[in-house]
TORKOL-4160 file (C-alpha; in steps of 0.2 Angstrom, whole numbers, padded with zeros to 4 digits, m for minus):
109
<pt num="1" X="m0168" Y="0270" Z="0002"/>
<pt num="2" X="m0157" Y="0253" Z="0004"/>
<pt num="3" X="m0168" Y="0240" Z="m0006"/>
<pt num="4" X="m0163" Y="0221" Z="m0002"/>
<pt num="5" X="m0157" Y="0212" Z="m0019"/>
<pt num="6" X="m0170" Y="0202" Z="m0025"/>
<pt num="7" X="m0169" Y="0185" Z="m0037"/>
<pt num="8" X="m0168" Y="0194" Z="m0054"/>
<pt num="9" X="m0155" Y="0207" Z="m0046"/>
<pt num="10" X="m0141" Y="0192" Z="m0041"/>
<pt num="11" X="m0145" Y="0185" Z="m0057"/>
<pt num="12" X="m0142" Y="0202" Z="m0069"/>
<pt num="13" X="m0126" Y="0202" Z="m0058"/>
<pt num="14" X="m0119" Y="0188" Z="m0061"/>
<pt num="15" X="m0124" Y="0187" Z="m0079"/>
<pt num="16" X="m0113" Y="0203" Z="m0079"/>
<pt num="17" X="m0098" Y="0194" Z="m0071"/>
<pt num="18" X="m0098" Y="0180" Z="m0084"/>
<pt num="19" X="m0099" Y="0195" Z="m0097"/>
<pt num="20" X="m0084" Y="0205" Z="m0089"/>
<pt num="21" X="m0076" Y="0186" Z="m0088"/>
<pt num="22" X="m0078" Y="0183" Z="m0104"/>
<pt num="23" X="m0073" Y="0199" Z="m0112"/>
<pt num="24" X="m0056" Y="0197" Z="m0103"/>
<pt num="25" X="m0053" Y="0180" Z="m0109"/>
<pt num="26" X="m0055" Y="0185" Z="m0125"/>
<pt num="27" X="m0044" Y="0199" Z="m0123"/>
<pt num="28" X="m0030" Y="0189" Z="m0115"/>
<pt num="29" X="m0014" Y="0184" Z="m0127"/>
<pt num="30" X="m0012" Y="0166" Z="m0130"/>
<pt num="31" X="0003" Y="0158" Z="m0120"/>
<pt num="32" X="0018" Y="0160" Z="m0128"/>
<pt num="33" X="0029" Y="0146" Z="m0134"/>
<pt num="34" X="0042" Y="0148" Z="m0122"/>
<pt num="35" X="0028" Y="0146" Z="m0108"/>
<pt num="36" X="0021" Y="0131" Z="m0118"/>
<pt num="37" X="0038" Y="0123" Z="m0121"/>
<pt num="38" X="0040" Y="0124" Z="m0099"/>
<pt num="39" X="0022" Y="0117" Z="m0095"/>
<pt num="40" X="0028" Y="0103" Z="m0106"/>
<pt num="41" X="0045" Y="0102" Z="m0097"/>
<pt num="42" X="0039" Y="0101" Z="m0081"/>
<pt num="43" X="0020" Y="0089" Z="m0088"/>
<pt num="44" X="0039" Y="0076" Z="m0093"/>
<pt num="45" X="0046" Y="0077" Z="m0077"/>
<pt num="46" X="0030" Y="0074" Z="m0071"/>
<pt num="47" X="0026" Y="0058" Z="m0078"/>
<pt num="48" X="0043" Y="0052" Z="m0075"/>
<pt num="49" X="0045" Y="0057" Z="m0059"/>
<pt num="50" X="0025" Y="0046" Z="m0057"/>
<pt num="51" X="0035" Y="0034" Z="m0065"/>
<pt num="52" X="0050" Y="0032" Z="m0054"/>
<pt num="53" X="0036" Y="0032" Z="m0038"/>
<pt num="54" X="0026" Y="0017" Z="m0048"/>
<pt num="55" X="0042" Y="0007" Z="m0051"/>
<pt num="56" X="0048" Y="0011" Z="m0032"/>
<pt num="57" X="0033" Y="0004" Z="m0025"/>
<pt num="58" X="0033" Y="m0012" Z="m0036"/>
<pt num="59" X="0048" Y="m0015" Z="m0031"/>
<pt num="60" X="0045" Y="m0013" Z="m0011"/>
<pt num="61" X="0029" Y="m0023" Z="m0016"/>
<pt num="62" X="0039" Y="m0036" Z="m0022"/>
<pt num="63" X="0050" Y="m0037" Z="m0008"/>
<pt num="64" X="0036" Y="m0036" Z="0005"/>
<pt num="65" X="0031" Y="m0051" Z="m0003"/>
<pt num="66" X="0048" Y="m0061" Z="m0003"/>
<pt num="67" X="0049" Y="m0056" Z="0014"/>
<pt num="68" X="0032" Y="m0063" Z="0022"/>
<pt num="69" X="0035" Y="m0079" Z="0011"/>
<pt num="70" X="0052" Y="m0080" Z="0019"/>
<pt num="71" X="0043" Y="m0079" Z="0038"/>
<pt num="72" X="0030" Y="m0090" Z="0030"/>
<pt num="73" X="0044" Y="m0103" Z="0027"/>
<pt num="74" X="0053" Y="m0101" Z="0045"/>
<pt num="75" X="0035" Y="m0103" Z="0053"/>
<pt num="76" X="0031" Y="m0118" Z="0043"/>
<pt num="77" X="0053" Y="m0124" Z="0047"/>
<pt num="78" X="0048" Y="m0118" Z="0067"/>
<pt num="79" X="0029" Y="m0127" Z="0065"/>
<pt num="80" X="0037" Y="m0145" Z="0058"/>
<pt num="81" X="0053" Y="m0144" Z="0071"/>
<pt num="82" X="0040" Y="m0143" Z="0084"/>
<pt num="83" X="0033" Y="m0158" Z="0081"/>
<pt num="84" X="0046" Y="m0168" Z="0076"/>
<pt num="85" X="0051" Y="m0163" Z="0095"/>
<pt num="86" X="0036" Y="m0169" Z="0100"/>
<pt num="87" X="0037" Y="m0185" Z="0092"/>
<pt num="88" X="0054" Y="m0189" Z="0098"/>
<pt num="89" X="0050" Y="m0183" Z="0116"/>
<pt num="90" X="0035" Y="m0197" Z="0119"/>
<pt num="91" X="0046" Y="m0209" Z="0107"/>
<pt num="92" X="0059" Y="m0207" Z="0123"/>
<pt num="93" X="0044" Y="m0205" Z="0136"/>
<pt num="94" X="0037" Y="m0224" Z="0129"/>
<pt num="95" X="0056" Y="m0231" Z="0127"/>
<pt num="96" X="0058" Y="m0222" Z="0145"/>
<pt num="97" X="0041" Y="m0233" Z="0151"/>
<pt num="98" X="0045" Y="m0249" Z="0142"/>
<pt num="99" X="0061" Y="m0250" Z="0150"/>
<pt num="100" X="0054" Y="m0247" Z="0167"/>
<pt num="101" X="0042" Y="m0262" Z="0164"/>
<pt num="102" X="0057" Y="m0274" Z="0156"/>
<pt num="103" X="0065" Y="m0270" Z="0174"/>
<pt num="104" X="0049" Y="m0272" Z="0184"/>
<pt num="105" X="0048" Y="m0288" Z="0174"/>
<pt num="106" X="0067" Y="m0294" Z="0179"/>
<pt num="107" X="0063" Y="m0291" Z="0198"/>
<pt num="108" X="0047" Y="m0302" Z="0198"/>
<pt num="109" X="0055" Y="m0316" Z="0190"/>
């Protein structure tokens, strides 16, 4: 008769599994040097291949930052230009004004 797996079951079999786990770890032949020697091969080209990625992003860093200075500057050059406009525009709107009163002036008299 099928009986259901009860706590101490699961438990006896997974004891087991750690066991059988175990057992072939113990069994299993350190690496060899020539697989050793690879892992550090490729753990080198690793770290320099990080190290390019790190340097690569400094550098578009870098020049993400020139670049928003550089808008920066044309906004501020854009900014100032504008209201050097707007100064000479009512400079010539007053001059404009004055001179219409100078000739109002002239046909009074």
């Amino acid at each position: 008769m099928f009986k259901l797996p009860d706590h101490n079951d699961r438990a006896k079999t997974a004891a087991d599994a750690r066991k059988a786990k175990l057992e072939k770890f113990k069994q299993a032949a350190p690496p060899s040097e020539e697989s050793l020697a690879a892992s550090k091969v490729r753990a080198e080209k690793r770290a320099q291949k990080e190290a390019e990625a790190k340097a690569a992003r400094a550098e578009r860093a870098r020049e993400q930052a020139e670049e928003k200075k550089t808008r920066e500057l044309q906004r501020e050059k854009a900014a100032d230009q504008a209201r050097l406009d707007a100064i000479s525009r009512d400079a010539a709107q007053k001059a404009a004004r004055d001179a219409r009163y100078a000739a109002r002036k002239q046909r009074v008299k």
